[in-house]
DOGU-462803 format. One record per residue (C-alpha): residue in one letter; chain; x, y, z. Coordinates in Angstrom, 2 decimals, decimal comma. Last residue first. Layout:
// DOGU-462803
- A | A | X | Y | Z
...
END
This chain:
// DOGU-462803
- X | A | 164,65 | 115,85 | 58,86
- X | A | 162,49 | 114,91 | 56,09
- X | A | 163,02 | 113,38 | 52,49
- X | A | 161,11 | 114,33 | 49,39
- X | A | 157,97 | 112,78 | 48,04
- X | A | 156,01 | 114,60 | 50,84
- X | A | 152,52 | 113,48 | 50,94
- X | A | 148,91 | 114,73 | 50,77
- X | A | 145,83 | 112,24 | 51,22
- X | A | 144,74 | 110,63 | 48,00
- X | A | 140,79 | 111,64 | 46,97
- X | A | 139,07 | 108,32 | 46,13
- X | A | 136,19 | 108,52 | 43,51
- X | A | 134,97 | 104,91 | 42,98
- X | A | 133,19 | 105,50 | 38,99
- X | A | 136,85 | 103,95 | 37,08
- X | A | 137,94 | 100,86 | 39,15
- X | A | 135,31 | 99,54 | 41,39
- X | A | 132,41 | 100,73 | 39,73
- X | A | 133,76 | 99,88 | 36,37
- X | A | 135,10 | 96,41 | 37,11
- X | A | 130,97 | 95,54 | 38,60
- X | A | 129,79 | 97,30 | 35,22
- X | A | 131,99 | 94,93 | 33,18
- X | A | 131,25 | 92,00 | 35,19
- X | A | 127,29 | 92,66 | 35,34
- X | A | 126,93 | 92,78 | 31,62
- X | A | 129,02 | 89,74 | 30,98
- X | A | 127,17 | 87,36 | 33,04
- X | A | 125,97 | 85,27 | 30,25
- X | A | 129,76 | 84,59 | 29,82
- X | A | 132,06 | 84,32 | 26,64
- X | A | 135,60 | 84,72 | 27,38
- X | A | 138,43 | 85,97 | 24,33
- X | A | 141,76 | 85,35 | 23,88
- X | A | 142,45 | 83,17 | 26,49
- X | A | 146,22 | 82,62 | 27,73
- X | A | 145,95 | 82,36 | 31,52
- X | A | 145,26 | 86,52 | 31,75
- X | A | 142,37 | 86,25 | 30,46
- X | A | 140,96 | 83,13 | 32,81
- X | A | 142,33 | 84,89 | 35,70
- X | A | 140,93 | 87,90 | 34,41
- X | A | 137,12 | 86,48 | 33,89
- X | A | 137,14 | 84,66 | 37,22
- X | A | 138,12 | 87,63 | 39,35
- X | A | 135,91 | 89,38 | 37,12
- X | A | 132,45 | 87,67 | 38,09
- X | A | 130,01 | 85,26 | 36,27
- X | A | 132,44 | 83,34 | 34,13
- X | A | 130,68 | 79,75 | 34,52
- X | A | 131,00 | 78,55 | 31,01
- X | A | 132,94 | 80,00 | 28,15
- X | A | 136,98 | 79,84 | 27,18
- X | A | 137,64 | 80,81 | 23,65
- X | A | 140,82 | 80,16 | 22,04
- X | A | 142,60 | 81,55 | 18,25
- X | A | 144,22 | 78,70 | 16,19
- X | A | 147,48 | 79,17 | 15,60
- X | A | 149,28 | 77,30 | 18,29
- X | A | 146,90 | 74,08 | 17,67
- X | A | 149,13 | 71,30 | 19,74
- X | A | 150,67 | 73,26 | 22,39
- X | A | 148,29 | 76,35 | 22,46
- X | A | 145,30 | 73,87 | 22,65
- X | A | 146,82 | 71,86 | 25,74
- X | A | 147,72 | 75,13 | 27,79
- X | A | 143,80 | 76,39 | 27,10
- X | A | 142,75 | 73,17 | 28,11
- X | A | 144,94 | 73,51 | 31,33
- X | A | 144,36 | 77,04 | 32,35
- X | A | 140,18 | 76,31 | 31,86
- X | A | 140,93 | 72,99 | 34,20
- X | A | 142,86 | 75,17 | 36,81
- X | A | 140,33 | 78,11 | 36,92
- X | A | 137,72 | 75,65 | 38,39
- X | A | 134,14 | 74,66 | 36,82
- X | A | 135,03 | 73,12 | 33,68
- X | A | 131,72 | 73,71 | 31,73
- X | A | 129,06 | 70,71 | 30,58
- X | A | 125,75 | 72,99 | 29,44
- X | A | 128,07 | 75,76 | 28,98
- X | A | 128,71 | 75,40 | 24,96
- X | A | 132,38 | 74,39 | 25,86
- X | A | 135,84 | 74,79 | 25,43
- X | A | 135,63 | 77,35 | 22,58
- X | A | 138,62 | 77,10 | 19,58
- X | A | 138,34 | 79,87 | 17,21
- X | A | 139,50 | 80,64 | 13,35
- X | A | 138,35 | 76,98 | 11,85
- X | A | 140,97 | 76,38 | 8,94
- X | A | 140,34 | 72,59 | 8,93
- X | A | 144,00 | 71,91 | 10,28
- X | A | 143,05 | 74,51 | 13,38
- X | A | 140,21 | 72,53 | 14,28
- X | A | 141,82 | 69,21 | 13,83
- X | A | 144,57 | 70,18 | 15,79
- X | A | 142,07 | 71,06 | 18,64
- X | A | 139,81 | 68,03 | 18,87
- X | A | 142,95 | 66,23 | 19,02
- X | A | 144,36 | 68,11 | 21,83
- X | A | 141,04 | 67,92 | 23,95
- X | A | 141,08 | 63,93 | 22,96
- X | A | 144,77 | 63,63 | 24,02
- X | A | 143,28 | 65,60 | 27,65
- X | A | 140,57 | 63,41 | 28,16
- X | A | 136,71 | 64,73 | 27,40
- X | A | 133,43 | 65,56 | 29,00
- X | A | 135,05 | 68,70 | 30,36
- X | A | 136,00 | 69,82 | 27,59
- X | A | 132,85 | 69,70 | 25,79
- X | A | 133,61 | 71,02 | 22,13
- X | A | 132,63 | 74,48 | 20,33
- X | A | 134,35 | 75,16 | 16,99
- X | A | 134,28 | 78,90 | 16,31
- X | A | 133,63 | 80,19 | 12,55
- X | A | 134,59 | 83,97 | 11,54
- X | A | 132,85 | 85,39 | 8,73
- X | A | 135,42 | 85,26 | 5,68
- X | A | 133,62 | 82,51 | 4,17
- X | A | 131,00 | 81,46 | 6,01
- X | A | 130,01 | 78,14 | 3,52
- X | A | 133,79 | 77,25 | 2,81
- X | A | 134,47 | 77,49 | 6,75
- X | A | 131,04 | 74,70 | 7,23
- X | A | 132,65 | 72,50 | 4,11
- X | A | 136,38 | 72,40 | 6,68
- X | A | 134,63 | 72,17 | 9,82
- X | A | 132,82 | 69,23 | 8,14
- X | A | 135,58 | 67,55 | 6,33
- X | A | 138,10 | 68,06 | 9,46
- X | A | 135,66 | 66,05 | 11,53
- X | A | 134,92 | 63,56 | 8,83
- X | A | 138,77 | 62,58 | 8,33
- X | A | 139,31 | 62,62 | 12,10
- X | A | 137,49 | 59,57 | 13,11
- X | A | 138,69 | 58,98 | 16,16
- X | A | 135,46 | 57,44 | 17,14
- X | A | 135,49 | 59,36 | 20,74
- X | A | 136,17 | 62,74 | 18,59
- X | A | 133,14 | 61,20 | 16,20
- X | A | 130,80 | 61,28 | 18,91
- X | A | 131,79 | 64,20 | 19,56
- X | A | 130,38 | 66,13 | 16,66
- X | A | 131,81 | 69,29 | 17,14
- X | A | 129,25 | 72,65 | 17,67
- X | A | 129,42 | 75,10 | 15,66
- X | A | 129,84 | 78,63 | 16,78
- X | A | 129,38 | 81,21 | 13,53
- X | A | 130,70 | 84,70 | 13,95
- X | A | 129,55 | 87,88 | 11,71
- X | A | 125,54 | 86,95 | 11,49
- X | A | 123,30 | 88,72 | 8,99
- X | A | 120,63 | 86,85 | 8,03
- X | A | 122,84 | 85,41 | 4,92
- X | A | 125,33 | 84,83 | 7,27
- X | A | 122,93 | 82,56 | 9,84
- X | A | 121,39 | 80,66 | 6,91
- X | A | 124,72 | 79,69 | 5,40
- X | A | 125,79 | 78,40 | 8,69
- X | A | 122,50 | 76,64 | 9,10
- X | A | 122,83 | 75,04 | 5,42
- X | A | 126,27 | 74,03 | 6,47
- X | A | 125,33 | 72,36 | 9,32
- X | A | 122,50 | 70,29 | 7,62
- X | A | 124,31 | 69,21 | 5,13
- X | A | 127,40 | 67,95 | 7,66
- X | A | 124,78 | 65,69 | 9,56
- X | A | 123,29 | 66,94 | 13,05
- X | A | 125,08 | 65,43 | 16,52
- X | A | 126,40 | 68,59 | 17,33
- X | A | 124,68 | 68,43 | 21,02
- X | A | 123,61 | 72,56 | 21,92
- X | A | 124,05 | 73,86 | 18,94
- X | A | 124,30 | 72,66 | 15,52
- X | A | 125,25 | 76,21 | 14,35
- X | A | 125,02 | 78,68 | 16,57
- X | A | 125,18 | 83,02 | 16,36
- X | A | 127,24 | 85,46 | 16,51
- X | A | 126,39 | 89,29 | 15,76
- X | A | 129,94 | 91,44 | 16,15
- X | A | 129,49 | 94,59 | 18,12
- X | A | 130,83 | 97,61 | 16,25
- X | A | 127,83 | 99,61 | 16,83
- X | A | 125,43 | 101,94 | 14,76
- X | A | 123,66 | 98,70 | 13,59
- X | A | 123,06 | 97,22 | 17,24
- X | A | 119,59 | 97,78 | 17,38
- X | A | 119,05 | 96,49 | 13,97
- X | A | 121,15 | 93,65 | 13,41
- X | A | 120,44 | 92,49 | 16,63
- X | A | 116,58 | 92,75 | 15,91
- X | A | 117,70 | 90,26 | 12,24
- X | A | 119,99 | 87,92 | 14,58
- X | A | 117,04 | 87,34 | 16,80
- X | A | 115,56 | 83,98 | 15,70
- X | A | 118,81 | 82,31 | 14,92
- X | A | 119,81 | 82,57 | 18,64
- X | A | 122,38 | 85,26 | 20,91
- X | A | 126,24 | 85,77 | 20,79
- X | A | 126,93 | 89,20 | 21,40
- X | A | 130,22 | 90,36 | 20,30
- X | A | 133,30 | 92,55 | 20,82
- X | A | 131,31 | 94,15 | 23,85
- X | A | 130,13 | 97,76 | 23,26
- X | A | 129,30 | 98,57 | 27,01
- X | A | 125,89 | 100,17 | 26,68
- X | A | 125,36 | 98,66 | 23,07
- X | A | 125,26 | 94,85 | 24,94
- X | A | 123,08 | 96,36 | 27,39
- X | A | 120,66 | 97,76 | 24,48
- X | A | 120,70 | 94,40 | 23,14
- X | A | 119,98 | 92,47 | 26,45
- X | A | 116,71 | 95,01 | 27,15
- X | A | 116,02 | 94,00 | 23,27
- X | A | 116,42 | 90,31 | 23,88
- X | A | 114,06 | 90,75 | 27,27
- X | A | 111,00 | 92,62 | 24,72
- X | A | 111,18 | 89,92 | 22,06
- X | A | 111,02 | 87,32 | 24,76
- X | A | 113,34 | 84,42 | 25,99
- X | A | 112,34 | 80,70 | 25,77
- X | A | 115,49 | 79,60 | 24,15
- X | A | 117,96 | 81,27 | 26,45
- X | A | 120,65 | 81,80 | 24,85
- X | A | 122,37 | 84,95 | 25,92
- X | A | 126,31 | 85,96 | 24,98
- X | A | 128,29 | 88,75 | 25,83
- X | A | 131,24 | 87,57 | 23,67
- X | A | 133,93 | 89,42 | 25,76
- X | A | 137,49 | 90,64 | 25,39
- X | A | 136,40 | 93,96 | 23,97
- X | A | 134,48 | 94,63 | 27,12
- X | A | 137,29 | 94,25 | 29,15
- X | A | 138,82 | 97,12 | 27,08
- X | A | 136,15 | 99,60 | 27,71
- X | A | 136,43 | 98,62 | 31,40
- X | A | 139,84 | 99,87 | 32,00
- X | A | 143,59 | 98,69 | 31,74
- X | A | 143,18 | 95,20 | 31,35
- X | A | 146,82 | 93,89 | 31,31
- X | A | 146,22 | 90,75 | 28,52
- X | A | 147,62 | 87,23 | 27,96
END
């Protein structure tokens, strides 16, 4: 739970993320050079640009993540661990992979905690999120999903990849209440539909540790406008009593 005290600290709790798989050379640097504006933790952007991230953003502290079996996690365990080991030998700090959920449904534990646990070996001390649907799943699933994160030594818990997003603060509060219960160390994400601050803090401030949101760019700026560039000038007062 955080107290954001100004924007540069909002921007630390936000993977200022982008996508879009049909978006230019010349847009991903305008998104780069937003990203540097602000200095989010992280921007979490495609395989194909982590080498121009790596560049524009090399003065920064900005983290470089990128996906792993992204959008469906459907690919085999090889081929997930290849892609990791792709993405950190381009550069990339955070790895997001995406859960196979058709095992979740299956139950079958054993080869979700084997490939989180061969796609950790491959990043090493990078930091590797496990993405899941939330919303497409029942709350014993959610917790499962999350103990077997945290058992497989997976650093971050994210609720969804934002193609199937809880769309009310109550759902976000409750998966991140279920993960804390039954995967207290593991470290919690919440992404999809974060387009304004009211959204961001009430997600923050119900137990995430970080938001990711396409719309980081604008929240940030909008909190800084109203907070930190509105000049208000405070009429004169008497602290003391008066007769």
């Amino acid at each position: 739970m955080y107290n954001i005290k100004n924007s540069k600290m909002l921007a630390s709790l936000i993977n200022y993320t982008n996508l879009n798989n049909m978006i230019s050379e010349g847009e991903m640097k305008e998104f780069l050079e937003k990203a540097k504006e602000l200095n989010f933790h992280s921007v979490v952007i495609s395989p194909t640009y982590i080498s121009l991230a790596k560049e524009i953003l090399a003065d920064t502290d900005i983290k470089i993540g990128s996906v792993v079996g992204f959008p469906l996690g459907f690919e085999d365990t090889e081929s997930k661990v290849a892609e990791a080991k792709e993405l950190i030998n381009k550069g990339a700090d955070e790895i997001e992979m995406v859960m196979n959920l058709s095992h979740l449904k299956d139950e079958k534990y054993d080869l979700i905690e084997n490939e989180i646990s061969k796609v950790k070996e491959a990043v090493g001390d990078k930091i590797l999120k496990v993405v899941i649907e939330s919303k497409a799943l029942e709350d014993y699933e959610k917790a499962n999903a999350a103990k077997a994160a945290e058992k497989s030594g997976a650093d971050v818990i994210k609720n969804s990849t934002g193609f199937v997003s809880p769309n009310h603060i109550f759902e976000n509060v409750n998966d991140i209440n279920l993960i804390q219960k039954y995967a207290p160390k593991i470290k919690i994400e919440i992404y999809g539909g974060i387009d304004e601050y009211k959204f961001a803090n009430q997600v923050l401030t119900g137990g995430a540790d970080k938001i990711g949101s396409n719309k980081g760019y604008e929240i940030v700026k909008r909190y800084k406008d109203l907070r930190e560039n509105t000049q208000v000038k405070p009429k004169p007062i008497t602290l003391g009593k008066t007769n």
